[in-house]
C-alpha positions in Angstrom: 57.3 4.2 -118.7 60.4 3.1 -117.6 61.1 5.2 -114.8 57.5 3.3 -113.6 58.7 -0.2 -114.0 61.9 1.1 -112.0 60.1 2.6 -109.4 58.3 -1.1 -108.9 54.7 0.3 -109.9 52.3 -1.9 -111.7 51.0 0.2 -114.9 49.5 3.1 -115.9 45.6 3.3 -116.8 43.1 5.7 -117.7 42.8 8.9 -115.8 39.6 10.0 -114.6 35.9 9.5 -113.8 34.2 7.0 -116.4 31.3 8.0 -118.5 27.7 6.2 -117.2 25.6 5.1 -120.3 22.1 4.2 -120.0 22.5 0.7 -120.2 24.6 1.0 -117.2 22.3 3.1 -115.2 19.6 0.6 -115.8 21.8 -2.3 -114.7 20.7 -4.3 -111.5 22.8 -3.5 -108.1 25.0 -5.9 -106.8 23.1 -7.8 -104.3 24.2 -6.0 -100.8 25.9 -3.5 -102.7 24.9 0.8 -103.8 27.1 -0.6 -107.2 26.2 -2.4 -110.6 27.7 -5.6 -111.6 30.1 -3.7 -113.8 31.9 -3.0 -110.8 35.0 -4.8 -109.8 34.8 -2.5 -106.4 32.4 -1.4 -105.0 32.1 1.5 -102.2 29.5 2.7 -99.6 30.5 6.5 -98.4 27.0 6.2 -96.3 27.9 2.8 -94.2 31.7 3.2 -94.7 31.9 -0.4 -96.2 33.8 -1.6 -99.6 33.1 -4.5 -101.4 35.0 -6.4 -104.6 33.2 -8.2 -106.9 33.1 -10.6 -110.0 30.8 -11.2 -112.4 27.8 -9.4 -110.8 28.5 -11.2 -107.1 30.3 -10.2 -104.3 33.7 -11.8 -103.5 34.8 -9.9 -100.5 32.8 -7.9 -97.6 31.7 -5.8 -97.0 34.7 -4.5 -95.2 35.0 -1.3 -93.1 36.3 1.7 -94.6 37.5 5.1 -93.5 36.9 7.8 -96.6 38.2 11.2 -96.6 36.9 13.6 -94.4 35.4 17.3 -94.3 37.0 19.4 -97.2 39.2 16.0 -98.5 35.7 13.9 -99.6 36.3 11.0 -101.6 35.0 11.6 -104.9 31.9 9.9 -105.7 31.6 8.1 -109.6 32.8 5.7 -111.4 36.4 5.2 -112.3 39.3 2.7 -113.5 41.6 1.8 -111.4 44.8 3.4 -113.0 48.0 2.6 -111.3 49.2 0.2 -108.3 52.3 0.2 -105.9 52.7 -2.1 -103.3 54.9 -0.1 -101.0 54.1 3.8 -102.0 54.6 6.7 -99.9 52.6 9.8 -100.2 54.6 12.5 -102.1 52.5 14.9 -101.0 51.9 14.1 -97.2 55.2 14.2 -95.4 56.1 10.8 -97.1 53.5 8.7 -95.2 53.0 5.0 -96.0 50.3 3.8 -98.5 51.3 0.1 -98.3 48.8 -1.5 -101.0 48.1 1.3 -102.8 45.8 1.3 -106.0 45.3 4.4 -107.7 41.7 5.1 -109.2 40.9 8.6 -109.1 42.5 12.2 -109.9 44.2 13.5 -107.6 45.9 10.5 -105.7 43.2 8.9 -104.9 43.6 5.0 -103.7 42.7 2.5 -101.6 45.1 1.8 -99.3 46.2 0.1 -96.0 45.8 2.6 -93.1 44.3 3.8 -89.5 40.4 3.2 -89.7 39.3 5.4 -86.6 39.8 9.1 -88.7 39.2 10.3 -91.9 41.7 10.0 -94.6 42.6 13.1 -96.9 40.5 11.4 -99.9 42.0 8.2 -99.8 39.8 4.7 -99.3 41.8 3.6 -96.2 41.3 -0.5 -95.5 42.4 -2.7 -92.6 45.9 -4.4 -93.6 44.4 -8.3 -94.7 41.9 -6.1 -96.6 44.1 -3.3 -98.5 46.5 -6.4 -99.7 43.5 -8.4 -100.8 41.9 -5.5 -102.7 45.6 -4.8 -104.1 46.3 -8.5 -105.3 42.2 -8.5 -106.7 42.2 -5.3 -109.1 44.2 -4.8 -112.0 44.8 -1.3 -114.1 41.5 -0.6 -115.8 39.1 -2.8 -113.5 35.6 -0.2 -112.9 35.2 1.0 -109.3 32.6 2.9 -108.3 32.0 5.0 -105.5 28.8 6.0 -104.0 
């Protein structure tokens, strides 16, 4: 845990997709929204838009989106959002920048600041007012679902 403080990263979460109940495949969608009011993000593979959200409304968006692309798909579910880091760089791709990351799905999976115009490699890429506002809106273990 320390080596994460060090590193400037904001907490660690829970790993993994979250379990859907009844109750919350039953709940209303957010107005506008493919995501229940449990959600404190919401995104739209289909119309490539993300949304965030408190207490059942929408706070922000929708806002365009570029997911990942054939054979790096964003995974679709619900999740927590697990770790954030303001100024990351991807380990695994030639130490590109993430700036705004937050982590919410095996695998490296975040939304980000990044290029809009071509699929990511998984990742929820946002325009740069957008990736900082999502980053300063969620905390570790806020829902996000992605549809």
């Amino acid at each position: 845990m320390r080596a994460v403080a060090a590193a400037g990263l904001v907490g660690v979460g829970t790993l993994g997709p979250v379990g859907v109940g009844h109750a919350a495949a039953e709940q209303a969608l957010v107005e506008g929204t493919p995501c229940t009011a449990t959600a404190r993000a919401c995104v739209s593979l289909a119309t490539k838009q993300a949304w965030l959200i408190e207490d059942g409304a929408v706070v922000r968006g929708p806002v365009p989106i570029s997911p990942g692309g054939p054979g790096h798909e964003t995974p679709v579910g619900d999740f927590l959002v697990e770790w954030k880091h303001k100024d990351h760089r991807s380990a695994e791709f030639n130490n590109a920048p993430m700036p705004w990351a937050v982590f919410f799905a095996p695998g490296g999976i975040a939304f980000h600041e990044g290029n809009l115009t071509t699929p990511s490699a998984g990742c929820v890429r946002l325009a740069a007012a957008e990736a900082e506002a999502f980053y300063r809106f969620l905390q570790v273990d806020d829902p996000v679902q992605v549809r």
